[in-house]
TIPAGU-478288 format. One record per residue (C-alpha): residue in one letter; residue number from 1; x, y, z. Coordinates in Angstrom, 1 decimal, padded with zeros to 4 digits, always signed. Example, Ala and Ser with C-alpha at 12.3 -4.5 7.8 and 13.67 -1.06 7.14 Angstrom:
["a"; 1; [+012.3; -004.5; +007.8]];
["s"; 2; [+013.7; -001.1; +007.1]];
***
This chain:
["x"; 1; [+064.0; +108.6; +121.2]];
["x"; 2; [+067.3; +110.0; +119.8]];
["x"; 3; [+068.5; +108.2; +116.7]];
["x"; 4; [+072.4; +107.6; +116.4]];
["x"; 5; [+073.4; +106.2; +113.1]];
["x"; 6; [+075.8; +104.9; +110.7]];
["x"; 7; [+075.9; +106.1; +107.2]];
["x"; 8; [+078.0; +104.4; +104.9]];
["x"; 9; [+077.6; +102.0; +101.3]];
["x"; 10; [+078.4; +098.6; +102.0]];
["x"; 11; [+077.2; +098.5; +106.0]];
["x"; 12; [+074.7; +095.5; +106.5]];
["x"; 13; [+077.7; +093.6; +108.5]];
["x"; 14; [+078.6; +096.0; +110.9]];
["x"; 15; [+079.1; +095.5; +113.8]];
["x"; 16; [+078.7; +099.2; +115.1]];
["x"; 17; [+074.9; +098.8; +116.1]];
["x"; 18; [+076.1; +096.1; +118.3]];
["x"; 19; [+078.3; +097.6; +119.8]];
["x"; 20; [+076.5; +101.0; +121.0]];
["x"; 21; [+073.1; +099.2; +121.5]];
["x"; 22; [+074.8; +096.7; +123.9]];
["x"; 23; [+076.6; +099.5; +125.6]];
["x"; 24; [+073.1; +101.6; +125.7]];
["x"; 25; [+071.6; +099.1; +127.2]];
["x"; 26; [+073.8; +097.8; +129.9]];
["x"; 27; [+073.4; +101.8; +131.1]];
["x"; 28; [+069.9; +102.0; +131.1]];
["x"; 29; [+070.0; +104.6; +128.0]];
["x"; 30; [+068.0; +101.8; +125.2]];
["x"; 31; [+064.9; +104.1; +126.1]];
["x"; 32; [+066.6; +107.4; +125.1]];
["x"; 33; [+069.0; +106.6; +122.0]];
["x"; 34; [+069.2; +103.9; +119.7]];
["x"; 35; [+071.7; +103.4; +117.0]];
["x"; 36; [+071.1; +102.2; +113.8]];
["x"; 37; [+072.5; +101.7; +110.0]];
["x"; 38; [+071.9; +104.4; +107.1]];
["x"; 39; [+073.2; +102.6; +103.9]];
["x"; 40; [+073.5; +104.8; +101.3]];
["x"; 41; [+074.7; +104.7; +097.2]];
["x"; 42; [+077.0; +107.1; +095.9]];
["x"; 43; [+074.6; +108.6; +093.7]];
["x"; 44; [+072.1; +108.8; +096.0]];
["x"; 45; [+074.4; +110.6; +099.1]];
["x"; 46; [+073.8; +114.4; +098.8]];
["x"; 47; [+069.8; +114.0; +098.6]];
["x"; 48; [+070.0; +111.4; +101.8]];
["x"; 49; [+072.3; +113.2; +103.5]];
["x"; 50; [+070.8; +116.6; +103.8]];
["x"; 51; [+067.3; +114.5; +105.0]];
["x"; 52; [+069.5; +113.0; +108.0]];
["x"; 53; [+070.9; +116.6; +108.9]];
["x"; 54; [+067.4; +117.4; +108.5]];
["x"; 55; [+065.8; +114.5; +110.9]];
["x"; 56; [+065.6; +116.4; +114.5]];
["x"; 57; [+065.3; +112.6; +115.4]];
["x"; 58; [+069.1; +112.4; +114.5]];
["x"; 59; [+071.4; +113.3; +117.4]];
["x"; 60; [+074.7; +112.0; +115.3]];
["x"; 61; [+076.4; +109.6; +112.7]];
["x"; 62; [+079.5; +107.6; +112.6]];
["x"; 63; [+080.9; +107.9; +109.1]];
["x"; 64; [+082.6; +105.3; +107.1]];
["x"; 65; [+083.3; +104.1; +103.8]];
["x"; 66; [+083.0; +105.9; +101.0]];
["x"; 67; [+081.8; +109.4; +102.7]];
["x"; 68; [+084.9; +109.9; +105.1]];
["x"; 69; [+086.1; +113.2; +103.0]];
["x"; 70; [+083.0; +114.2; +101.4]];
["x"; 71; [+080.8; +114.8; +104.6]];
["x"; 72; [+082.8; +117.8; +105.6]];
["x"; 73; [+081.3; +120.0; +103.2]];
["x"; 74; [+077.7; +119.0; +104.9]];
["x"; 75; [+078.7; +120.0; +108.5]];
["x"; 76; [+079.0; +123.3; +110.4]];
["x"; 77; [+082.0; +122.9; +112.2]];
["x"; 78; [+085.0; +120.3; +112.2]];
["x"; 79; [+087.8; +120.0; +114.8]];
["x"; 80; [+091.6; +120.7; +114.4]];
["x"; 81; [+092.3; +116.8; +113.7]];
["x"; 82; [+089.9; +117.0; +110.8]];
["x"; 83; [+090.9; +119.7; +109.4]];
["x"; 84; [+094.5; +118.4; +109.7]];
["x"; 85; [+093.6; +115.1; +107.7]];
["x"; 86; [+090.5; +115.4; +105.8]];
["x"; 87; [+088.5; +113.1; +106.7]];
["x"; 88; [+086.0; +112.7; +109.3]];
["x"; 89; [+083.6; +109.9; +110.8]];
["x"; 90; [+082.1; +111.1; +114.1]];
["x"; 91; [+079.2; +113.8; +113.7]];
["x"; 92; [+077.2; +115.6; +116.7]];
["x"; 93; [+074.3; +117.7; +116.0]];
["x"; 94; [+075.3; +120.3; +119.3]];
["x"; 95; [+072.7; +123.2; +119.6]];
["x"; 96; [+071.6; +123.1; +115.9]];
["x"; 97; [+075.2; +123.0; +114.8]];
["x"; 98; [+076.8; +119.9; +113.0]];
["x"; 99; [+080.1; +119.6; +114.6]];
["x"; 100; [+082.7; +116.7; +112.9]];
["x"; 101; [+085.4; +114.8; +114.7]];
["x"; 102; [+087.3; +111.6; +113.7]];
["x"; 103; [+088.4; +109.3; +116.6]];
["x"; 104; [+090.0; +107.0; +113.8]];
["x"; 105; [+093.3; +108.5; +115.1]];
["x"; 106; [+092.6; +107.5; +119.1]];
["x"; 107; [+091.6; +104.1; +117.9]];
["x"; 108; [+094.1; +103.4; +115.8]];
["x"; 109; [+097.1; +104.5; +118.0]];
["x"; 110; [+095.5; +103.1; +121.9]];
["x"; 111; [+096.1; +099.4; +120.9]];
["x"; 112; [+100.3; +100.3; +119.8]];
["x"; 113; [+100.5; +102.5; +123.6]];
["x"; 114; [+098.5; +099.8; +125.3]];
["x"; 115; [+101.2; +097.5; +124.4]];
["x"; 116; [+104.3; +099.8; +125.3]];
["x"; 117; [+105.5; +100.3; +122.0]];
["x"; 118; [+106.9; +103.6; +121.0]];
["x"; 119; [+106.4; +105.7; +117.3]];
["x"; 120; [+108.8; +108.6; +118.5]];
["x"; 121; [+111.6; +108.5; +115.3]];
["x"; 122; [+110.2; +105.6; +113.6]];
["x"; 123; [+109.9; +104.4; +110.2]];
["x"; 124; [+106.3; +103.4; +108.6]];
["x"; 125; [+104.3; +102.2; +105.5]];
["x"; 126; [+100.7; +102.8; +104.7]];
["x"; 127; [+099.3; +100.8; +102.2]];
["x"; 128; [+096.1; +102.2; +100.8]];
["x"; 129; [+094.7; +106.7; +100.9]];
["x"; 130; [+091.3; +106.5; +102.4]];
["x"; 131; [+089.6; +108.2; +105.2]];
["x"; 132; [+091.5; +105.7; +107.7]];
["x"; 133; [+095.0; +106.2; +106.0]];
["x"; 134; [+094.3; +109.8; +106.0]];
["x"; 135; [+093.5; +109.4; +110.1]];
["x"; 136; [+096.4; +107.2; +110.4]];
["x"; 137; [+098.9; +109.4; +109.0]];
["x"; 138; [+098.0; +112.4; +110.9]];
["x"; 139; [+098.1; +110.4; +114.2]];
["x"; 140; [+101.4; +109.3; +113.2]];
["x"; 141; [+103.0; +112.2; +112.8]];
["x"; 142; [+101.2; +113.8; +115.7]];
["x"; 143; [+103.3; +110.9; +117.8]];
["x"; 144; [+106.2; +111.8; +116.6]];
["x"; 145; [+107.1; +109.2; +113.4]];
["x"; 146; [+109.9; +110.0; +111.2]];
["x"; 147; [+109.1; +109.0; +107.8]];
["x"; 148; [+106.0; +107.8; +105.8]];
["x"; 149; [+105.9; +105.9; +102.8]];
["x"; 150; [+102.5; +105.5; +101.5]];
["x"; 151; [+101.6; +103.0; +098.4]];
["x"; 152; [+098.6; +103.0; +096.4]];
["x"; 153; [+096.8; +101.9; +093.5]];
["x"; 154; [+096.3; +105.8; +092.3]];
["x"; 155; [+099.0; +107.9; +093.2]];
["x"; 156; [+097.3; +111.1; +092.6]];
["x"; 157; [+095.4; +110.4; +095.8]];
["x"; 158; [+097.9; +109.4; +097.3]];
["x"; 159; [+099.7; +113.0; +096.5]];
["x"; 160; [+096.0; +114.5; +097.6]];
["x"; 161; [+096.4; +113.1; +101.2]];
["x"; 162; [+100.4; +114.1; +101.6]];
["x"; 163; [+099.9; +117.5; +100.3]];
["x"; 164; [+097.0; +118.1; +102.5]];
["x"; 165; [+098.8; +116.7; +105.6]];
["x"; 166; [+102.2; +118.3; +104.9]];
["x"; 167; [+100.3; +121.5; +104.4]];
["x"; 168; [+098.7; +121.1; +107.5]];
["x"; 169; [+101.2; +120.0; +110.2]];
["x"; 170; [+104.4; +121.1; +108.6]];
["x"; 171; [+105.7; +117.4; +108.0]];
["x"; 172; [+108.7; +117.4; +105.9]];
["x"; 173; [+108.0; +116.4; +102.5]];
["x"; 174; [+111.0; +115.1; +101.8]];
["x"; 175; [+109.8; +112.1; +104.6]];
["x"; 176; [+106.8; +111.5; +102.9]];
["x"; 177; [+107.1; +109.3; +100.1]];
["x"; 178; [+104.4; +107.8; +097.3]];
["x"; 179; [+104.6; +105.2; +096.2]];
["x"; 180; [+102.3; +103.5; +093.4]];
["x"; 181; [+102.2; +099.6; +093.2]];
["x"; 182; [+102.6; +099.3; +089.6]];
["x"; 183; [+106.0; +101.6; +089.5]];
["x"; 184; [+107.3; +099.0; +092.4]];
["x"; 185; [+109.5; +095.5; +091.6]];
["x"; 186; [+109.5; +092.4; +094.2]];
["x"; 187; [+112.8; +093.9; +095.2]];
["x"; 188; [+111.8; +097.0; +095.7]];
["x"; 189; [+108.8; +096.4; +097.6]];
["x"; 190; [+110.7; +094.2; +099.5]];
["x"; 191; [+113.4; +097.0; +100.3]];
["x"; 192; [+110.6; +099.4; +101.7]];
["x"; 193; [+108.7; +096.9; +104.2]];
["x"; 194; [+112.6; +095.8; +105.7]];
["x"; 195; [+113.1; +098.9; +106.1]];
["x"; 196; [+110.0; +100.4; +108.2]];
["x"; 197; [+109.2; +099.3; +111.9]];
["x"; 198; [+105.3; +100.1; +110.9]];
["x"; 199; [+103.7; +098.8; +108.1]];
["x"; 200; [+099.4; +099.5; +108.1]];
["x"; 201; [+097.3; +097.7; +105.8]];
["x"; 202; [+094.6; +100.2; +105.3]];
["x"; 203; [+093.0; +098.9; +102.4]];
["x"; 204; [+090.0; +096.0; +102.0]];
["x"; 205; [+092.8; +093.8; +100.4]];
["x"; 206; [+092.0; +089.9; +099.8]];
["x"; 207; [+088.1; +091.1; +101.0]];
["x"; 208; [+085.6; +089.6; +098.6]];
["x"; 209; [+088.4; +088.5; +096.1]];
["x"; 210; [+089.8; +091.8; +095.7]];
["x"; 211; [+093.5; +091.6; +096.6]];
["x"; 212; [+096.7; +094.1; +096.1]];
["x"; 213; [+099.1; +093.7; +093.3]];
["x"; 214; [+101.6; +092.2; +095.4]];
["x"; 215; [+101.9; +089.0; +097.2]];
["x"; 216; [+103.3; +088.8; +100.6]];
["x"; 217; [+105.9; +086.5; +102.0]];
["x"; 218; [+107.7; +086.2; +105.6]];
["x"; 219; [+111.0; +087.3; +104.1]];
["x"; 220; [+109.3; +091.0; +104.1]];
["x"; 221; [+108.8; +091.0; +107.4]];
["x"; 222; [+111.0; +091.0; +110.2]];
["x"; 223; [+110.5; +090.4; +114.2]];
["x"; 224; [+111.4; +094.1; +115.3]];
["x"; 225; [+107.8; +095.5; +113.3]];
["x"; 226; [+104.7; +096.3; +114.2]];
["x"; 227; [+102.4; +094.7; +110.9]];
["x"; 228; [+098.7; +096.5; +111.7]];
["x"; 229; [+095.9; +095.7; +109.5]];
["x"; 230; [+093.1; +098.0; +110.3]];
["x"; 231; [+090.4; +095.2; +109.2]];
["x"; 232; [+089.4; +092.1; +111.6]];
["x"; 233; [+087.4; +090.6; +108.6]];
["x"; 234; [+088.1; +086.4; +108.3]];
["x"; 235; [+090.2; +087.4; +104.9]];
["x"; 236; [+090.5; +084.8; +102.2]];
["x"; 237; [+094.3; +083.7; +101.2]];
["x"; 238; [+095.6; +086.5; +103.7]];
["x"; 239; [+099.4; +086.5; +103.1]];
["x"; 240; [+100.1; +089.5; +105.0]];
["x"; 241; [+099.2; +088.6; +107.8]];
["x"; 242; [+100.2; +084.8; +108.0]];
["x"; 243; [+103.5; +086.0; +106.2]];
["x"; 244; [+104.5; +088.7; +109.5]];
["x"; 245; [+103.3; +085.9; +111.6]];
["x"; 246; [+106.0; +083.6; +110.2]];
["x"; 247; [+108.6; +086.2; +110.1]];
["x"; 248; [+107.9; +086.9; +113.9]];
["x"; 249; [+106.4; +090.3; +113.9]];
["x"; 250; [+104.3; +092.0; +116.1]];
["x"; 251; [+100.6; +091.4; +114.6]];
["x"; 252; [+097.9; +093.8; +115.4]];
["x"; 253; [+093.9; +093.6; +113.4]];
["x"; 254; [+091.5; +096.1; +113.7]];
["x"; 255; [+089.5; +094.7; +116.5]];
["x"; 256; [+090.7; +097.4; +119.2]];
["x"; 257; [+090.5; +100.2; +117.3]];
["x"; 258; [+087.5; +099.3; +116.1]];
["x"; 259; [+086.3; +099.5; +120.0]];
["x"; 260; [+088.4; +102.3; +121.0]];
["x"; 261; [+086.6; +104.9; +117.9]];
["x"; 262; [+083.5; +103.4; +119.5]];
["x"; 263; [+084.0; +103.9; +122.6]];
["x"; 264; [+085.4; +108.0; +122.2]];
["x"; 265; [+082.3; +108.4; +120.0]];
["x"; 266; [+080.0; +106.7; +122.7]];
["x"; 267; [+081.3; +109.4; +125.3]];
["x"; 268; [+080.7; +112.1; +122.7]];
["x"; 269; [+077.4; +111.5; +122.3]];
["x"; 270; [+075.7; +109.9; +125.7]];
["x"; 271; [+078.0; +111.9; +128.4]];
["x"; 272; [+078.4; +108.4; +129.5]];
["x"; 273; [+081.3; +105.5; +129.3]];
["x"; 274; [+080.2; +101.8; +129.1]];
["x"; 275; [+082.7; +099.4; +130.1]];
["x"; 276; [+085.5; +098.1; +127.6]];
["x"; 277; [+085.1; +094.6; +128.8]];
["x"; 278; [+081.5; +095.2; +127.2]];
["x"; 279; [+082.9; +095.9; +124.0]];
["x"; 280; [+085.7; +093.5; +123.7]];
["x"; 281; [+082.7; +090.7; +124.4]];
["x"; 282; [+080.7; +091.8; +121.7]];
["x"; 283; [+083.5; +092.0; +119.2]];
["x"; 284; [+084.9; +088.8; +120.2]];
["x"; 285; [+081.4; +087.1; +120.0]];
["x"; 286; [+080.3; +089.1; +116.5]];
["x"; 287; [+084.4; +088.1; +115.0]];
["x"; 288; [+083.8; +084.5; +116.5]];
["x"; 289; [+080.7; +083.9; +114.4]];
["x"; 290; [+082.0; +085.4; +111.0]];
["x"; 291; [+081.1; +088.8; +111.3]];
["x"; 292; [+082.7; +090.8; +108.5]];
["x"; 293; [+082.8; +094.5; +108.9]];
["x"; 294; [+085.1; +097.3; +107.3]];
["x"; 295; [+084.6; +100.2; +108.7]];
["x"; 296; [+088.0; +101.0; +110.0]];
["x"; 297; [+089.7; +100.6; +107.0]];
["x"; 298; [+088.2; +103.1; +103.7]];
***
């Protein structure tokens, strides 16, 4: 039996396993592949990673917090997207190669086309300058967005990800704009939400307690946006979204792109496509009992 897995540091409540053993079974494929969680420390990642590559049990990994950047340097080949963002969380061991992809992009932009609504010439915010905001921006600009603004705690990682990405793709770099929370003032804050049609939470804000120096309100918001927090988690206090629900915005969590990366990464590795109505019933049931999972956003 082939052994899929997730590695990651805080994973017990994912949902992943769920989701791909549900799909392998409904297929018939339980016998041949079975996915399962690799949680792994910090400290403890280069020594357990080089025994997974080493496992000829191990067909491939998803990849998710904190290892989205650092696994490149294990692998043998990445794709263009990758490369483009730097960070990667789908990995396929293909002939005795490790080859990287990241289908964080597809997942995060399917649900915003599903629903008709355009990024050509837009405006849009990024809160956070993980692996996911790193995914997020390149899909972005890939479809076509005008300007980013992206806020974080630490804006030298912030300036990481835009210089890599304007490097990259050629985006202007006079559209791409960093902004650290601490240099901001209500007002200002204020100013740069109004004024984007996309704002993306893609931080674990108001998870566990932890929360973002800022607190959200519905004048912020406005009924032309598209608010998209990439976390489905049952968030404690969580003004941004009940604040863009007041104000009348488009809401969007990160149930569907949570199924949509799962889905291209299914494909990837099986050569076979379980039905989406499978995975929107897992995710529903898993979300309807508490579930808490993070994977999308880090």
């Amino acid at each position: 039996m082939k052994k899929i897995l997730l590695i990651g540091e805080n994973i017990s409540n994912s949902l992943s396993p769920a989701i791909h053993n549900s799909a392998l079974e409904y297929l018939g494929l339980s016998e041949a592949y079975r996915y399962e969680l690799r949680q792994i420390k910090p400290e403890n990642f280069d020594a357990a990673i080089k025994k997974v590559i080493e496992d000829k049990d191990v067909l491939g990994f998803n990849v998710t917090a904190p290892y989205k950047c650092v696994i490149i340097d294990y692998l043998d080949e990445t794709d263009n997207f990758v490369q483009k963002c730097g960070a990667c969380n789908y990995v396929k061991n293909e002939n005795g190669r490790w080859k990287g992809k990241n289908t964080d992009g597809y997942g995060f932009v399917m649900p915003i086309i599903k629903m008709g609504l355009g990024i050509s010439s837009k405006k849009a915010v990024i809160m956070g300058a993980g692996g996911a905001a790193r995914a997020v921006a390149l899909q972005l600009i890939n479809n076509g967005i005008d300007s980013l603004a992206l806020i974080n705690r630490d804006p030298l990682r912030a300036e990481a990800l835009k210089a890599h990405i304007c490097k990259a793709t050629g985006f202007n770099v006079e559209k791409f704009i960093i902004y650290s929370y601490h240099d901001l003032q209500n007002d200002k804050f204020s100013s740069i939400m109004l004024a984007s049609d996309f704002i993306i939470n893609a931080t674990s804000a108001n998870f566990d307690d932890k929360r973002l120096p800022v607190q959200f309100c519905a004048e912020m918001f406005n009924k032309n946006q598209i608010i998209y927090d990439l976390s489905y988690i049952d968030k404690k206090n969580d003004d941004f979204k009940q604040s863009a629900r007041a104000a009348g915005a488009v809401y969007l969590d990160g149930q569907e792109m949570l199924m949509y990366q799962a889905l291209v990464s299914f494909v990837q590795w099986t050569s076979k496509k379980p039905p989406f109505w499978l995975l929107r019933k897992v995710v529903q049931n898993a979300c309807g009992g508490g579930a808490r999972n993070l994977e999308n956003n880090l």
